[in-house]
N, C-alpha and C positions, 0 to 999 in steps of 0.2 A: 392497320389491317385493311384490305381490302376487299369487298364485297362484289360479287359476280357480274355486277349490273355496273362495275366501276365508280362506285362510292366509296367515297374515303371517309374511314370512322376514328375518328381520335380518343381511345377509350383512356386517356388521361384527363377529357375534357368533363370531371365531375366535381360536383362542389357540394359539401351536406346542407342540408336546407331544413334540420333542426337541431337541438342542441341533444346527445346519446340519449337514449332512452327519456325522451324530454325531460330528463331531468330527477329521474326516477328510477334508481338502479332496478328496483323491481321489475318495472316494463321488460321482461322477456325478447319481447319482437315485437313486429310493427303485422300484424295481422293483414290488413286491408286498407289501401289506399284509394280513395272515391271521389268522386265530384257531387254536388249537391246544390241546385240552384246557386251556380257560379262560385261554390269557396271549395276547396279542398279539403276532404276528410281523411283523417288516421288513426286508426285505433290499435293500440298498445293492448296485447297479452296481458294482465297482471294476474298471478293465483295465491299472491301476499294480501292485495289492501282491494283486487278487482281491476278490471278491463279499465281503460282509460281509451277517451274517443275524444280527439282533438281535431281543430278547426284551422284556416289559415285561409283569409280573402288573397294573400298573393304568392303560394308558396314558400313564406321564410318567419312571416311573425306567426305564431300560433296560440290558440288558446282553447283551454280543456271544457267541453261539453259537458260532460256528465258528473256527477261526483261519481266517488272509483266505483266502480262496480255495479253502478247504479242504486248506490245504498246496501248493497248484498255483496261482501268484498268474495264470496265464492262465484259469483256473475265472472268470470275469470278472463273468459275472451268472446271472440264474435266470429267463431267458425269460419275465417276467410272471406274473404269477400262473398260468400254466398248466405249470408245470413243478415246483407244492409239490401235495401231497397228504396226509389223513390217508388212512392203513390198517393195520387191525388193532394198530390202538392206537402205532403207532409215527408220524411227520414223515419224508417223502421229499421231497428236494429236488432237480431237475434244473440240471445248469448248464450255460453257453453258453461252450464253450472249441473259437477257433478253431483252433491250433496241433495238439490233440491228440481233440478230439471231444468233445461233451457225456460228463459222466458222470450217476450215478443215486446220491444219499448218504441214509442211512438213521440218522435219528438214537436212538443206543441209548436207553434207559430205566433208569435206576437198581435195579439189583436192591433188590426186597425183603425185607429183612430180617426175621428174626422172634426178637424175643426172649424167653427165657425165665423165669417168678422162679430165683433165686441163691439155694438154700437152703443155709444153712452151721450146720452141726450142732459 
């Protein structure tokens, strides 16, 4: 295909970059795909076991964030991409739960540690 500007698009040129529904026929669809201090986010539909929101530092190995649903397997999804947010350094994630109402999840940050030299006399 050719585009107006004379770029050539090889729309053959795709490869999937996880495994179907990671792995979970439940998984619906893939909601919204995000960047988050350098890793790649995806959060998975589910309204069987709950949303699923998965990780990936290089786009092809991943792993799951949150347990389903956020422990609330009616947490189902995360409204599109309009429901994730960076602020002040922290991943806020909104979910779609008919039963009980959206909630608003904040995901914590690994405290930083500092260590000191072990002088031993």
């Amino acid at each position: 295909e050719e585009l107006a500007v004379g770029v050539h698009v090889d729309a053959t040129a795709w490869e999937p970059a996880s495994a179907p529904a990671f792995g979970d026929a439940h998984n619906e669809r893939i909601e919204a795909v995000f960047v988050f201090q350098n890793q790649l986010y995806a959060s998975a539909k589910n309204t069987t076991t709950g949303l699923e929101l998965w990780r990936s530092p290089d786009g092809l190995a991943w792993e799951q964030m949150n347990p389903d649903g956020f422990g609330d397997n009616r947490n189902s999804g995360v409204n599109g991409s309009n429901a994730t947010a960076s602020f002040l350094g922290h991943l806020y994630v909104g979910t779609a739960n008919a039963a009980a109402g959206g909630e608003v999840w904040r995901m914590l940050q690994p405290q930083q540690r500092t260590y000191l030299p072990l002088i031993v006399r």
